[in-house]
Biopython code that builds the backbone (N, CA, C, O; Angstrom):
import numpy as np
from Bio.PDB.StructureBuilder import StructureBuilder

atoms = [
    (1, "UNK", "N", (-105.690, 52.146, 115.088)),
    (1, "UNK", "CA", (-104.351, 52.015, 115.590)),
    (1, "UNK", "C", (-103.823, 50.626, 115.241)),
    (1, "UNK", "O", (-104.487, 49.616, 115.475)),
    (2, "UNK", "N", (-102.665, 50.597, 114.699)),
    (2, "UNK", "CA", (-101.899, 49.423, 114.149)),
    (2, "UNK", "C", (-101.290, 48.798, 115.353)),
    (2, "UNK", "O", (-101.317, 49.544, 116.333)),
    (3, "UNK", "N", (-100.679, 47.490, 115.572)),
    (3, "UNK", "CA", (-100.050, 46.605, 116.582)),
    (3, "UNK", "C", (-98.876, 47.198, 116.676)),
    (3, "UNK", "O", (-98.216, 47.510, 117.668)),
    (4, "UNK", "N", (-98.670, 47.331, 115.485)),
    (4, "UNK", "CA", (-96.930, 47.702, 115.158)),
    (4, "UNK", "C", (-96.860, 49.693, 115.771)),
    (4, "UNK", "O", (-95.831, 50.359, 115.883)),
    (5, "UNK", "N", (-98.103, 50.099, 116.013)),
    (5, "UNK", "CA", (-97.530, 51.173, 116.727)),
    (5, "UNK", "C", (-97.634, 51.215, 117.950)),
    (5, "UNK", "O", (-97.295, 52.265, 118.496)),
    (6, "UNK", "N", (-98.049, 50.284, 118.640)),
    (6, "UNK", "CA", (-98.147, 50.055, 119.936)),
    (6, "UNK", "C", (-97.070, 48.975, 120.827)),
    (6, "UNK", "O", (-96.544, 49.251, 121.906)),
    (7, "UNK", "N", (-96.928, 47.823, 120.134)),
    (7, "UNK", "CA", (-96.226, 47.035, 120.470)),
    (7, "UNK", "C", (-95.152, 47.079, 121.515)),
    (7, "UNK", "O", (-94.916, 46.239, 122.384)),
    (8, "UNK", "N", (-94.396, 48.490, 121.212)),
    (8, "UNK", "CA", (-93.300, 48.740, 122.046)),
    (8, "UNK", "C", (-93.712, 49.723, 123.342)),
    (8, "UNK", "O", (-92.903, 50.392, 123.985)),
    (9, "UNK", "N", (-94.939, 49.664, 123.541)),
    (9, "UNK", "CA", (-95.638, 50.349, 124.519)),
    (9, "UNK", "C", (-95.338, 49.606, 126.030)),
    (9, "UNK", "O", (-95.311, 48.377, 125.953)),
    (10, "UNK", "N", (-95.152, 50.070, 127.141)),
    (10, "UNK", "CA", (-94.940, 49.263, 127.850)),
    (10, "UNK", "C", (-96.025, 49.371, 128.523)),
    (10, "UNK", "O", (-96.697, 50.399, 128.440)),
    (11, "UNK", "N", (-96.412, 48.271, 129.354)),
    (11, "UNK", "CA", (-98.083, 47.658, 130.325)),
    (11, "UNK", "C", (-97.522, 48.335, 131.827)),
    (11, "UNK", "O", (-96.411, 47.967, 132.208)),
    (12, "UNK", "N", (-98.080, 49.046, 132.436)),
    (12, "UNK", "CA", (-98.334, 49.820, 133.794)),
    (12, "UNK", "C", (-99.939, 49.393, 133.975)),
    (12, "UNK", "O", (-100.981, 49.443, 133.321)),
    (13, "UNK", "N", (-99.439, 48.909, 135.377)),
    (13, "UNK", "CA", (-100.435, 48.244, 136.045)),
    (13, "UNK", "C", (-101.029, 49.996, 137.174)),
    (13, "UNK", "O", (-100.717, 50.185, 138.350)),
    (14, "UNK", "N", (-101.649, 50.692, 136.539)),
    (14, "UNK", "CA", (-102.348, 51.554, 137.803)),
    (14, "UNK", "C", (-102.657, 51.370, 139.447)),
    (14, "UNK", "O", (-102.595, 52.331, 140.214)),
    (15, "UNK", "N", (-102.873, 50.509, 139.722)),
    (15, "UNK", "CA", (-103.576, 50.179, 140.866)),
    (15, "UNK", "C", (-102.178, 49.394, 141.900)),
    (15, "UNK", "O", (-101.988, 49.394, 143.116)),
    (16, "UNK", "N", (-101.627, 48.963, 141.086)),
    (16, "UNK", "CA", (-100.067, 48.393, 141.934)),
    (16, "UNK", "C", (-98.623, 49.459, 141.864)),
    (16, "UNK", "O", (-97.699, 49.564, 142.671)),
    (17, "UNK", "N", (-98.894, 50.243, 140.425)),
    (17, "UNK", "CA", (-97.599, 51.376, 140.071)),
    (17, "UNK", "C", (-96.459, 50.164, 139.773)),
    (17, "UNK", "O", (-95.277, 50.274, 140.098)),
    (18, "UNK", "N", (-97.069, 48.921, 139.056)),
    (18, "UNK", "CA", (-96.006, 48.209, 138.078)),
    (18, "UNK", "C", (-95.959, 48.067, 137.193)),
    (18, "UNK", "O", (-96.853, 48.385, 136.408)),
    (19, "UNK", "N", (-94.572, 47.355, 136.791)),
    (19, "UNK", "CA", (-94.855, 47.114, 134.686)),
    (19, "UNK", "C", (-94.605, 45.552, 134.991)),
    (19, "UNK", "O", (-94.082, 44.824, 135.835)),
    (20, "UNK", "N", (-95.479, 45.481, 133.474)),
    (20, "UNK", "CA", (-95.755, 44.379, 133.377)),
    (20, "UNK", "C", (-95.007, 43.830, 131.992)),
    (20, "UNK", "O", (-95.239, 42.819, 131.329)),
    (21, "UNK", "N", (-93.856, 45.065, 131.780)),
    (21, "UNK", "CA", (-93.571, 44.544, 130.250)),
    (21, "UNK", "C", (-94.155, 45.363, 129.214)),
    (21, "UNK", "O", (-94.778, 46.372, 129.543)),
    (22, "UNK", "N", (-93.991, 44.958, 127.661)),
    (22, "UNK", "CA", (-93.982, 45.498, 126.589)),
    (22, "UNK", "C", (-95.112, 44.724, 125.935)),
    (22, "UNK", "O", (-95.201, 43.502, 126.056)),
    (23, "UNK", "N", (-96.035, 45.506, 125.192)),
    (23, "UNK", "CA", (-96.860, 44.434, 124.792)),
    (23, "UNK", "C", (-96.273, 43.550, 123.949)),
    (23, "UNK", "O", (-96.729, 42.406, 123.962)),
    (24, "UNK", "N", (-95.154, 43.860, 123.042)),
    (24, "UNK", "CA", (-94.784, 42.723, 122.066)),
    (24, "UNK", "C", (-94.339, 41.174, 123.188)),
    (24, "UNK", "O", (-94.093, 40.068, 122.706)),
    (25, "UNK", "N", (-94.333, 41.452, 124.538)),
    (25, "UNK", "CA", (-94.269, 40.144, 124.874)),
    (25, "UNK", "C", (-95.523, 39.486, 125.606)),
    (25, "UNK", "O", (-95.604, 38.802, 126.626)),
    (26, "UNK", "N", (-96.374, 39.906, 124.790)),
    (26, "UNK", "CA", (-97.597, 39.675, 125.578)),
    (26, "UNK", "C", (-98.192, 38.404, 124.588)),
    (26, "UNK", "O", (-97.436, 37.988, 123.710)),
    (27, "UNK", "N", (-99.704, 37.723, 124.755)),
    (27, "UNK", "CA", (-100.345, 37.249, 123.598)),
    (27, "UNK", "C", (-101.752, 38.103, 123.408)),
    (27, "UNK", "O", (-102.175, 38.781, 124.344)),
    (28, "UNK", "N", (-102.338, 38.041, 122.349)),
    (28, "UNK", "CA", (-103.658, 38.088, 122.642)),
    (28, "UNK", "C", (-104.775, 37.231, 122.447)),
    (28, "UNK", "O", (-104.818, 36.320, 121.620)),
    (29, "UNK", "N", (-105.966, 37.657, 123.491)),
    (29, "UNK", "CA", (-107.009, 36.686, 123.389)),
    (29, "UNK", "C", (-107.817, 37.488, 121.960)),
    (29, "UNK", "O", (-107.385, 38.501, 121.409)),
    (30, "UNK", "N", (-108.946, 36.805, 121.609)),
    (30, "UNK", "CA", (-109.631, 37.063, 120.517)),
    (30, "UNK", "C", (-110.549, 36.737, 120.746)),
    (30, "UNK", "O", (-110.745, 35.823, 121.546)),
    (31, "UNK", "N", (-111.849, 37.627, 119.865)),
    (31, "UNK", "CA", (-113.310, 37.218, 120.310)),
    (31, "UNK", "C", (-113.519, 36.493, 119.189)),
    (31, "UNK", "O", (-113.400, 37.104, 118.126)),
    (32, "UNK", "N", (-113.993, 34.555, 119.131)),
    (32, "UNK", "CA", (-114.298, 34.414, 117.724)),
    (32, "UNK", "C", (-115.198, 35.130, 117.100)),
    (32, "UNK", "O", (-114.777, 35.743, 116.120)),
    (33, "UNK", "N", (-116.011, 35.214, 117.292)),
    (33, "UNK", "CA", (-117.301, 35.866, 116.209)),
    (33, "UNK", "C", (-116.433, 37.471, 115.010)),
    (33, "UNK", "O", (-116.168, 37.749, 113.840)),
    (34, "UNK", "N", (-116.351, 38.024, 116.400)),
    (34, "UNK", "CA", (-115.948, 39.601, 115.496)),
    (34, "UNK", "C", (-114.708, 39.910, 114.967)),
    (34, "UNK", "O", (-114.480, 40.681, 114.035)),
    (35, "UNK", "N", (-113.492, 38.910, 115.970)),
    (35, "UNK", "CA", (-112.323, 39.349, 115.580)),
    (35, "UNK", "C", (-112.019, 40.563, 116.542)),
    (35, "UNK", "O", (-111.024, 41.237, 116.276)),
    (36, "UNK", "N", (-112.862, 40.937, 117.745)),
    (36, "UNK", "CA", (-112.395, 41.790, 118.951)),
    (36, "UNK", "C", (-111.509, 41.492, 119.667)),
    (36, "UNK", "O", (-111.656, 40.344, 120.087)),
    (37, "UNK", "N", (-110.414, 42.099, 120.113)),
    (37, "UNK", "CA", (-109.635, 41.866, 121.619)),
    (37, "UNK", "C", (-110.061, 41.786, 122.878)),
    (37, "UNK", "O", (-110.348, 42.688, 123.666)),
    (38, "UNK", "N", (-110.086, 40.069, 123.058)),
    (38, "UNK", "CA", (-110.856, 39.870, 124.303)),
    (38, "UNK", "C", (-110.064, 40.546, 125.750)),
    (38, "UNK", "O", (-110.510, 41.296, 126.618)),
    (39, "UNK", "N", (-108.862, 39.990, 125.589)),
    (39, "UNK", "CA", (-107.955, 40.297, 126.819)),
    (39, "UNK", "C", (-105.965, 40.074, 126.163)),
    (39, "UNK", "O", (-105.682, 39.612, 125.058)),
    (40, "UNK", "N", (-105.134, 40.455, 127.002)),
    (40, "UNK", "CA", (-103.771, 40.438, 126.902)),
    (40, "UNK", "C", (-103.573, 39.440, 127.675)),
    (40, "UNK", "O", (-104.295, 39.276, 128.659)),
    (41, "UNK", "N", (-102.932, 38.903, 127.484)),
    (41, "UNK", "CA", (-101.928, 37.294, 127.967)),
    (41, "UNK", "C", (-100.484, 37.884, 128.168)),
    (41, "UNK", "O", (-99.835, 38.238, 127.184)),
    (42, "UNK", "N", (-99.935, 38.001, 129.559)),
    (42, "UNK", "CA", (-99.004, 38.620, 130.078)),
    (42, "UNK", "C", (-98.279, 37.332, 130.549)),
    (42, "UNK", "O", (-98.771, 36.607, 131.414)),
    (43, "UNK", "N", (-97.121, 37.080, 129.963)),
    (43, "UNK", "CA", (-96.280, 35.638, 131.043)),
    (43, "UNK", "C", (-95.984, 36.247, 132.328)),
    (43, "UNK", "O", (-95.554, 37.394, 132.451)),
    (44, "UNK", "N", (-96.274, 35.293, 133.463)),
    (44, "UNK", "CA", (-95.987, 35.958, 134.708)),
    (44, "UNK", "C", (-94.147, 35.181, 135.143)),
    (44, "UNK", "O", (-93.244, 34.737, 134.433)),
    (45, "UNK", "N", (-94.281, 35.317, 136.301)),
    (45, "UNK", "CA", (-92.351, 35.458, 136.482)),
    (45, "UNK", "C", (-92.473, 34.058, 137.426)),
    (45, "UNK", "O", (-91.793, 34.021, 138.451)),
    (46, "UNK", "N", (-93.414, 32.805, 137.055)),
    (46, "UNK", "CA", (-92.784, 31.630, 137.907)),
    (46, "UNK", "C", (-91.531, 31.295, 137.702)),
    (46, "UNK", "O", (-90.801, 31.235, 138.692)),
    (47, "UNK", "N", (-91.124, 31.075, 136.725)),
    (47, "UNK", "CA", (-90.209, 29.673, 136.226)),
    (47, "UNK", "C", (-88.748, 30.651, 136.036)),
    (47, "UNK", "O", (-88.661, 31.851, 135.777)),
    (48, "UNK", "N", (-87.560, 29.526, 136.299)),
    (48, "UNK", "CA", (-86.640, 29.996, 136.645)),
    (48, "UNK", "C", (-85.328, 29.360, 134.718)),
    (48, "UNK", "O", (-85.622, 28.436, 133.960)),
    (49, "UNK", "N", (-84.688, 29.837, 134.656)),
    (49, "UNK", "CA", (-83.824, 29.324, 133.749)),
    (49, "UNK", "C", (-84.111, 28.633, 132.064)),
    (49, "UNK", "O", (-84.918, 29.197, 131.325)),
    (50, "UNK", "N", (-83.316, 27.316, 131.582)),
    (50, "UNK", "CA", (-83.824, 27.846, 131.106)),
    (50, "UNK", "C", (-85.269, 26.897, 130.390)),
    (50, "UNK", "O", (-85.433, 26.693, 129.187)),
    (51, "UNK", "N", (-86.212, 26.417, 131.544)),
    (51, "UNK", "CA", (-87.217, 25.769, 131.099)),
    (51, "UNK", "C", (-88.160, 26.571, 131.664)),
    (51, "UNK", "O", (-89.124, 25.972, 132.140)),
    (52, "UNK", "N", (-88.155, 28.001, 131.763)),
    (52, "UNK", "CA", (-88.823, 28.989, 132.185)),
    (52, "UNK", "C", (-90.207, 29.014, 131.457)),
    (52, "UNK", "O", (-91.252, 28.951, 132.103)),
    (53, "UNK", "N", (-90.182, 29.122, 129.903)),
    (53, "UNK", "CA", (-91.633, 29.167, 129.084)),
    (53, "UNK", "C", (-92.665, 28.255, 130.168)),
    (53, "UNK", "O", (-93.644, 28.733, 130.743)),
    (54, "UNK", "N", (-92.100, 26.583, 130.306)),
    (54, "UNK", "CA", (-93.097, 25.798, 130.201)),
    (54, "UNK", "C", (-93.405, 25.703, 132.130)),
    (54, "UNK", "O", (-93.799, 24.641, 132.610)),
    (55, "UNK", "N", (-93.204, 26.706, 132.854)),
    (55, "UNK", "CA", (-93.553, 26.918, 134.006)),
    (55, "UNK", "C", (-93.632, 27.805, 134.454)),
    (55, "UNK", "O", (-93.205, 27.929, 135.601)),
    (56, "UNK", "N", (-94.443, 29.284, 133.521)),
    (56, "UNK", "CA", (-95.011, 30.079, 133.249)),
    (56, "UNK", "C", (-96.598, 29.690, 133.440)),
    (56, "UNK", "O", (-97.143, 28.663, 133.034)),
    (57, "UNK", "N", (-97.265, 30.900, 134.244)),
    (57, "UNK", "CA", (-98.861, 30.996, 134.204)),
    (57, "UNK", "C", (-98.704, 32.451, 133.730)),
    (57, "UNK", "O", (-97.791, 33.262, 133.885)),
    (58, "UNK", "N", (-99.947, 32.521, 133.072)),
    (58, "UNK", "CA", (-100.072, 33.372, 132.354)),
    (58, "UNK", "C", (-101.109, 34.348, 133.313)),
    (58, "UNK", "O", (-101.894, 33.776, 134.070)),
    (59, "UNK", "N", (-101.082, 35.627, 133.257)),
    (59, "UNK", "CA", (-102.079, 36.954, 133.750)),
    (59, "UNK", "C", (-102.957, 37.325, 132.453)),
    (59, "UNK", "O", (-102.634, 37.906, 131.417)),
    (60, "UNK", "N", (-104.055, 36.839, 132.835)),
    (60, "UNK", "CA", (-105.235, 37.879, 131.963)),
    (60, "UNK", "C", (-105.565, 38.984, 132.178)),
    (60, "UNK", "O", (-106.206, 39.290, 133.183)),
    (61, "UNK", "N", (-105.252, 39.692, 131.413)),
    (61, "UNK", "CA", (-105.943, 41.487, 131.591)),
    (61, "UNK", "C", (-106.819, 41.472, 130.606)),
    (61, "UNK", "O", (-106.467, 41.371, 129.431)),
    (62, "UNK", "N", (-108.414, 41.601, 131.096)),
    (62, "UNK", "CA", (-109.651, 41.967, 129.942)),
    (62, "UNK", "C", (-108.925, 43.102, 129.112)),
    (62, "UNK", "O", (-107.731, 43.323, 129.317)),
    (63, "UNK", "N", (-109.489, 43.665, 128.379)),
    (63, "UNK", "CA", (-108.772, 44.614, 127.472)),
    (63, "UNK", "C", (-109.577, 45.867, 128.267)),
    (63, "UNK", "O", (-109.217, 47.035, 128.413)),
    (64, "UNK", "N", (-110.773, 45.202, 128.714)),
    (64, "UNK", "CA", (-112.291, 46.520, 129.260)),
    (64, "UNK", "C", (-111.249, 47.351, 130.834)),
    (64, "UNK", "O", (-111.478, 48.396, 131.444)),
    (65, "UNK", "N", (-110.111, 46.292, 131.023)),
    (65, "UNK", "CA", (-109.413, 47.195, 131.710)),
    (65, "UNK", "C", (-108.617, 47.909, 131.767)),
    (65, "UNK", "O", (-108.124, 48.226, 132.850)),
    (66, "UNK", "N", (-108.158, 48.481, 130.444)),
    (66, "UNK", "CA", (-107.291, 49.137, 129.488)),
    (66, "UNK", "C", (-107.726, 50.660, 129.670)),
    (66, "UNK", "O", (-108.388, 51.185, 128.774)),
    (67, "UNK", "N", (-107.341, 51.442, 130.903)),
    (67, "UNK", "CA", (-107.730, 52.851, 131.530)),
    (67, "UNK", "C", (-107.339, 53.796, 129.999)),
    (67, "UNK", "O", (-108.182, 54.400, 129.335)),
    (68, "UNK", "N", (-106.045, 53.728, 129.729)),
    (68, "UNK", "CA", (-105.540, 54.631, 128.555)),
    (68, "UNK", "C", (-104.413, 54.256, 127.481)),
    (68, "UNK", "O", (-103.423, 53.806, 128.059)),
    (69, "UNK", "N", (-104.296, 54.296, 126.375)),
    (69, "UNK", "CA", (-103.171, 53.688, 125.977)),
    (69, "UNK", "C", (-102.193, 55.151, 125.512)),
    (69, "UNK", "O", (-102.548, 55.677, 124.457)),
    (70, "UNK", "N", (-101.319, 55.629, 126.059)),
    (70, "UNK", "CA", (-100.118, 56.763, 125.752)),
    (70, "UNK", "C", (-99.467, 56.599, 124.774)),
    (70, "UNK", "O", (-99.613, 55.635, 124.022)),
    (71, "UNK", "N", (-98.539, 57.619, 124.600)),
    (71, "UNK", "CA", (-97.964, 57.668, 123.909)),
    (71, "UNK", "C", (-96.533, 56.748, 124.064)),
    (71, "UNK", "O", (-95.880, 56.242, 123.151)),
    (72, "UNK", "N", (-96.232, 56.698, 125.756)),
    (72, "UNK", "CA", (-95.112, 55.927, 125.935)),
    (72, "UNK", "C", (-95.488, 54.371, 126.868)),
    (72, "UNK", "O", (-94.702, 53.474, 127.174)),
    (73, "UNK", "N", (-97.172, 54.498, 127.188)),
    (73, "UNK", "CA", (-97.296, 53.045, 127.800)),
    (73, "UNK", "C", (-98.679, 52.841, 127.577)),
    (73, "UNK", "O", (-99.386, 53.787, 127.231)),
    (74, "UNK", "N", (-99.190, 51.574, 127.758)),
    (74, "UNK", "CA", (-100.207, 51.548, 128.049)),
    (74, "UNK", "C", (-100.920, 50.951, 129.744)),
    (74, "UNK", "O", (-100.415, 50.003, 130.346)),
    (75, "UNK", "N", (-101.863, 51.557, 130.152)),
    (75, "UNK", "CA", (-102.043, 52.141, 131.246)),
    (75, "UNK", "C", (-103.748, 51.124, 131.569)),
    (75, "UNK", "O", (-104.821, 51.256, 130.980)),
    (76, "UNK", "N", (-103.364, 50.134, 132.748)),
    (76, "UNK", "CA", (-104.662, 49.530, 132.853)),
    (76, "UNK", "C", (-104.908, 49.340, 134.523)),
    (76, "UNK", "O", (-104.052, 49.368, 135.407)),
    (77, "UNK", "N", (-105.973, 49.192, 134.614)),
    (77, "UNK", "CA", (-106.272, 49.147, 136.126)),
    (77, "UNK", "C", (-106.653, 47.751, 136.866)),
    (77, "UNK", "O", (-107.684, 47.322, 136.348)),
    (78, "UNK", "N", (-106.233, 46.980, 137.788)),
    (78, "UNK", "CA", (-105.744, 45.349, 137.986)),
    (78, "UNK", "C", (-107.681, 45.526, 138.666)),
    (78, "UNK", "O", (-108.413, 46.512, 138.582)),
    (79, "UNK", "N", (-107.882, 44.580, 139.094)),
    (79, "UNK", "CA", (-109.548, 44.354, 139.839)),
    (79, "UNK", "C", (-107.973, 43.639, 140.923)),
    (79, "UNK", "O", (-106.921, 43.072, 140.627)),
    (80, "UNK", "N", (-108.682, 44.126, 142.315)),
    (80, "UNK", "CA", (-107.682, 43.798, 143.192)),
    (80, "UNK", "C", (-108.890, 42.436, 144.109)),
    (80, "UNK", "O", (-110.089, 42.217, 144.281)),
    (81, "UNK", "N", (-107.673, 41.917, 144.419)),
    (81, "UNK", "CA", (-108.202, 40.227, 144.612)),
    (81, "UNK", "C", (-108.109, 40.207, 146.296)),
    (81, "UNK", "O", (-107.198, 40.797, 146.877)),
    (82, "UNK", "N", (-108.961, 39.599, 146.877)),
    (82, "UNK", "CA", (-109.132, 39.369, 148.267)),
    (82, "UNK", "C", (-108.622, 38.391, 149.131)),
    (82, "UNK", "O", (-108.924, 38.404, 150.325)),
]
sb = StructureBuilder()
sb.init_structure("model")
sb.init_model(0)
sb.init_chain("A")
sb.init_seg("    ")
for serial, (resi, resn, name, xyz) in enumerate(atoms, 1):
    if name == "N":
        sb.init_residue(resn, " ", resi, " ")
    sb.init_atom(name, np.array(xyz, "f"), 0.0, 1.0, " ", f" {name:<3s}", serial, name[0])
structure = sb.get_structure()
């Protein structure tokens, strides 16, 4: 599967029933050795206007939590935090 056919896929969070966006606005992590997809780099919604980028934290999603990828989203399940 190519980037470019996924890209416009949008991220549904399973476990909350949210989106998280499109992957084209995502980053990705990388495994050095193989060139695997470690995890997605999701900008989260701190920062306000327009110095928004640089007060941004970013959400890691392992990729190992990637439940299904569809035809119209892709579909992952959050590890819920205590």
């Amino acid at each position: 599967m190519r980037l470019s056919e996924i890209g416009s896929k949008e991220i549904v969070d399973l476990s909350k029933g949210s989106s998280l966006g499109q992957l084209w606005d995502t980053e990705l992590l990388f495994e050095r050795k193989n060139g695997a997809i470690k995890a997605v780099l999701i900008p989260g919604e701190c920062g306000k206007g327009p110095f928004k980028r640089a007060q941004e934290q970013w959400i890691q999603l392992p990729w190992s939590n990637i439940v299904k990828i569809g035809e119209d989203m892709i579909i992952f399940k959050s590890e819920e935090l205590d």
